[in-house]
C-alpha positions in Angstrom: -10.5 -26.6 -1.8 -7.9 -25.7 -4.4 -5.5 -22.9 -3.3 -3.8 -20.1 -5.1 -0.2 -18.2 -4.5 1.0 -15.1 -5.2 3.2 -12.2 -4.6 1.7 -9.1 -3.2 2.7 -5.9 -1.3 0.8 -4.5 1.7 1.1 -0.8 2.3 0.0 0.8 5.3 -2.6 3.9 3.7 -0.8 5.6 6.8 2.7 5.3 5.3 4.6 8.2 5.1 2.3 10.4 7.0 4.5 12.1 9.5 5.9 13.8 6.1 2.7 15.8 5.7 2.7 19.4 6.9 1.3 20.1 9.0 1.7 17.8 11.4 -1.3 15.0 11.3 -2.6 12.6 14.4 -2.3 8.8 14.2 0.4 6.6 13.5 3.5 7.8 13.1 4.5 6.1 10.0 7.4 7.1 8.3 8.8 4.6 5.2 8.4 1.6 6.5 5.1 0.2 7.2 5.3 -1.5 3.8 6.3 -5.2 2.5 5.8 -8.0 0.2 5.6 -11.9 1.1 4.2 -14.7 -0.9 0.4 -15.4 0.2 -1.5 -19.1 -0.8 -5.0 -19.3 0.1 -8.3 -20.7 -1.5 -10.0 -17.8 -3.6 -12.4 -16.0 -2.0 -14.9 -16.2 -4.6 -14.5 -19.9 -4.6 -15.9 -19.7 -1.3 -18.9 -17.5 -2.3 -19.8 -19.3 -4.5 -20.2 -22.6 -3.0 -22.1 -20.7 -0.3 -24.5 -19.7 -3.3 -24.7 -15.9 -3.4 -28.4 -14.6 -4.1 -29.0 -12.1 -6.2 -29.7 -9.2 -4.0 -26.1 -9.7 -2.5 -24.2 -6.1 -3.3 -21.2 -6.4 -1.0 -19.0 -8.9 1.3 -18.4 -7.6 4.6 -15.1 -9.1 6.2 -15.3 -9.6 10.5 -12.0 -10.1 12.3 -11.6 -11.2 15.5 -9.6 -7.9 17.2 -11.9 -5.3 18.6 -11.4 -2.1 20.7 -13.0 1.2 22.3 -13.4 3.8 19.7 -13.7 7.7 21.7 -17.2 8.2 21.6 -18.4 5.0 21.3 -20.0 2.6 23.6 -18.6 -0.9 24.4 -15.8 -2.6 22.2 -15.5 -2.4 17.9 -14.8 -5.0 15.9 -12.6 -4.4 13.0 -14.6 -4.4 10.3 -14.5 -3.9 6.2 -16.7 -4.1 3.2 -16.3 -5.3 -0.4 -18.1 -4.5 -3.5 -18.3 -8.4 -5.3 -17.2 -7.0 -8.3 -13.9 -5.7 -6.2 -13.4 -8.8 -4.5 -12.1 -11.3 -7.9 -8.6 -11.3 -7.1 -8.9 -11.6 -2.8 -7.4 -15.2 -1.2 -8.7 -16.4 2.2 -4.4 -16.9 3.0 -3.4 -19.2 5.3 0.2 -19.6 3.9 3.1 -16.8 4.3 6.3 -17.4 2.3 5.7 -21.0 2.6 5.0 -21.2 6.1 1.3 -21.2 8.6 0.2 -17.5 8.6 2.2 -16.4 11.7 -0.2 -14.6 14.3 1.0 -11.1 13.5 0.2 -11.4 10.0 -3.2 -12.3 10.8 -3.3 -16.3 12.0 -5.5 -18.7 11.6 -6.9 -16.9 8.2 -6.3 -13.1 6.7 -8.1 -11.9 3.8 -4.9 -10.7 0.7 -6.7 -8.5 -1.7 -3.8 -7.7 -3.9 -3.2 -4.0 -5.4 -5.3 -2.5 -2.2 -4.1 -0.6 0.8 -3.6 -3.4 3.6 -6.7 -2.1 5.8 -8.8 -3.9 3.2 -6.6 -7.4 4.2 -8.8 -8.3 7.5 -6.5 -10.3 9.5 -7.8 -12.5 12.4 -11.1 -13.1 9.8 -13.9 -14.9 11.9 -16.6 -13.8 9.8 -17.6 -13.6 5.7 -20.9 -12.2 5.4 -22.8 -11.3 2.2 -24.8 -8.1 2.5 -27.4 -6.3 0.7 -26.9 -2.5 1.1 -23.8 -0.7 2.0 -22.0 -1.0 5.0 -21.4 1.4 7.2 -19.3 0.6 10.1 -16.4 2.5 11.9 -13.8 1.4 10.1 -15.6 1.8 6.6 -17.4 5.3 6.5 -15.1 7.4 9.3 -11.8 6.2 8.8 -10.1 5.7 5.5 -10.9 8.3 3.9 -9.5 10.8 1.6 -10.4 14.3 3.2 -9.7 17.6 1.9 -11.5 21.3 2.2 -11.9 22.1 -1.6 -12.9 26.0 -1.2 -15.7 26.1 0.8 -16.4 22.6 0.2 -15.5 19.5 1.6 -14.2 16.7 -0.5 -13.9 12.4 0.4 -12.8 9.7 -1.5 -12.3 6.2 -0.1 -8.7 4.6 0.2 -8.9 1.7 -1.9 -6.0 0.7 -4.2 -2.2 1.9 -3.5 -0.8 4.7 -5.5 1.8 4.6 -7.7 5.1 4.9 -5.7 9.1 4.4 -5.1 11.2 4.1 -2.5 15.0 4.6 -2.5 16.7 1.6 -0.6 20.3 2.3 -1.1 22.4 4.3 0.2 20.9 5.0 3.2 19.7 8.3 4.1 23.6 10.2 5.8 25.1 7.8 3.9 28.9 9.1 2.9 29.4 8.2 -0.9 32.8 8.1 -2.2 33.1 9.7 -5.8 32.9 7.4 -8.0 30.2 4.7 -10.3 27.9 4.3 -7.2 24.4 2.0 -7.3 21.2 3.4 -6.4 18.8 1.0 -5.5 14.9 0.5 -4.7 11.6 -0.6 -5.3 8.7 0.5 -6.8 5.0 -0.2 -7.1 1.2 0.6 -7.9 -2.4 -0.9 -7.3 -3.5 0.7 -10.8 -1.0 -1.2 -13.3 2.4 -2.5 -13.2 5.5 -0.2 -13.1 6.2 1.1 -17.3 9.4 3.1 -15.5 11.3 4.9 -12.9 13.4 7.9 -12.7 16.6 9.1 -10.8 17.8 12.4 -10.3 20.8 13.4 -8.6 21.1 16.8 -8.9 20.0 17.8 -12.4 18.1 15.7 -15.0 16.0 12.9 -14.3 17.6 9.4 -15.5 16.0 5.9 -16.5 16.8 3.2 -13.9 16.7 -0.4 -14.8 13.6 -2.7 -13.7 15.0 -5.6 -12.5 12.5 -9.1 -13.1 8.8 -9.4 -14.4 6.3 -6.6 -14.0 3.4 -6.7 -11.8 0.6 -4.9 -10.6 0.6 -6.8 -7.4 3.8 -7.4 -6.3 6.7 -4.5 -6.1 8.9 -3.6 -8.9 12.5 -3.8 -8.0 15.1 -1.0 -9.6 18.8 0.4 -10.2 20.5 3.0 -11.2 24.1 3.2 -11.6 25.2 6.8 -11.9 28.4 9.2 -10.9 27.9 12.3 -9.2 30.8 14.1 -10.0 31.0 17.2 -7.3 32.0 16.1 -3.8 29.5 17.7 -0.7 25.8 17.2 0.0 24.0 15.9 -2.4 19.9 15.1 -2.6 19.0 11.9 -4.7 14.8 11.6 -5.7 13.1 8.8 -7.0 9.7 8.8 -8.7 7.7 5.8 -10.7 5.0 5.9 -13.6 2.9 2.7 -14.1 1.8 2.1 -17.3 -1.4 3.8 -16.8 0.5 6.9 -17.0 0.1 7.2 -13.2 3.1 9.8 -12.3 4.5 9.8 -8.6 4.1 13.9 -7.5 6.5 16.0 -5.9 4.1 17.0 -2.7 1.0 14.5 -2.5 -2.8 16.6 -1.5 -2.9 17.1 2.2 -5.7 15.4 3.6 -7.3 15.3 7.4 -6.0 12.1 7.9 -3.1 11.4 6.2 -3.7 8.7 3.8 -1.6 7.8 0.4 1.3 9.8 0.8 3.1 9.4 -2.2 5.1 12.5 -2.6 8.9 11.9 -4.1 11.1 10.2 -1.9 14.2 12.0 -1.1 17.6 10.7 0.4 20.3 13.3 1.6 23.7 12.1 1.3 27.4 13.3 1.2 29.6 12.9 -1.2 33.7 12.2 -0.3 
């Protein structure tokens, strides 16, 4: 069948959580569980539709082959996720990375890409397609992956679904000591909403306009620089934030929720100026 490439990035929904407060159980992600590789793969709805979906089809639920014990829980779990079919037109059934076989951490023989989403929705290990007619409501679909707050007396949840808009300062490194003089800030930036429209640096007083460096894309990172003097020698705090062009605006502190999903707030690197 024909196949199809592209960039995309895959973001852990965990990423960044050990900077909630307080303190929140489960991995303890800081910056990095985030990356972007080049993906080929036949189109999933390709496949769908030479299986001939009938009409009372609603979602497409996704089967891979790892499984575990979940507290509470009888006997093993398979990792499971769902799809809408009106969210599923962009997904690839990959079997390519960056040119290469799908290497077995990334999800070998076969890994489901869906582009702009957090990486849970990416099955990897995928032994099963199956098309469903009501919701479904498995482990990893209804109790994790969730957006959880208390809202006043109420409780609130939202489903994690595409990435939010977000950058990431990649140089200097955070202790790094900066002589004074023109120094380059670097990074990258993206959102599962729209491409990047622009980021902004600020050193120590106003916000500055970096440059976006090659095409925008709404599923694939946006790489950026800044070059800049800071002209008083000590500590000094640099913060980065993105807008996409659906007016999207990184926040300063992202909501707390139970679990500790999409935390965006405005990275910060501490450095020292010589």
């Amino acid at each position: 069948m024909p196949s199809q490439t592209f960039f995309a990035t895959l973001e852990c929904a965990g990423n960044g959580r050990t900077n909630f407060d307080p303190p929140i159980p489960g991995e303890k992600w800081a910056f990095g569980a985030v990356s972007t590789a080049e993906w080929t793969g036949v189109p999933l709805m390709a496949v769908l539709d030479r299986a001939s979906i009938e009409s009372s089809a609603s979602e497409v639920l996704f089967r891979g082959a790892d499984r575990g014990t979940i507290e509470g829980s009888l006997g093993t779990i398979p990792f499971e996720r769902s799809l809408r079919l009106d969210e599923a037109g962009e997904a690839i059934l990959a079997d390519v990375m960056n040119g290469e076989p799908l290497p077995i951490h990334h999800g070998f023989p076969l890994r489901l890409i869906v582009p702009s989403w957090y990486a849970v929705a990416s099955v990897k290990w995928l032994t099963d397609i199956e098309l469903i007619e009501q919701p479904f409501v498995g482990h990893y679909q209804t109790e994790k992956y969730w957006y959880e707050w208390a809202r006043g007396s109420e409780d609130a949840r939202e489903p994690v679904t595409r990435m939010r808009v977000r950058a990431l300062i990649t140089e200097p490194n955070q202790g790094s000591e900066i002589e004074r003089v023109d120094i380059t800030i670097r990074g990258v930036a993206w959102s599962g909403v729209a491409p990047i429209e622009r980021v902004e640096v600020n050193t120590g007083g106003a916000w500055h306009q970096a440059s976006l460096i090659g095409e925008p894309s709404r599923q694939a990172w946006q790489r950026w620089e800044l070059v800049t003097r800071i002209n008083s020698s000590g500590p000094a705090l640099l913060r980065a934030r993105a807008i996409d062009c659906a007016g999207r605006v990184q926040p300063d502190h992202a909501e707390w929720n139970r679990l500790g999903y999409g935390n965006n707030s405005i990275h910060e690197v501490a450095i020292r100026v010589v």
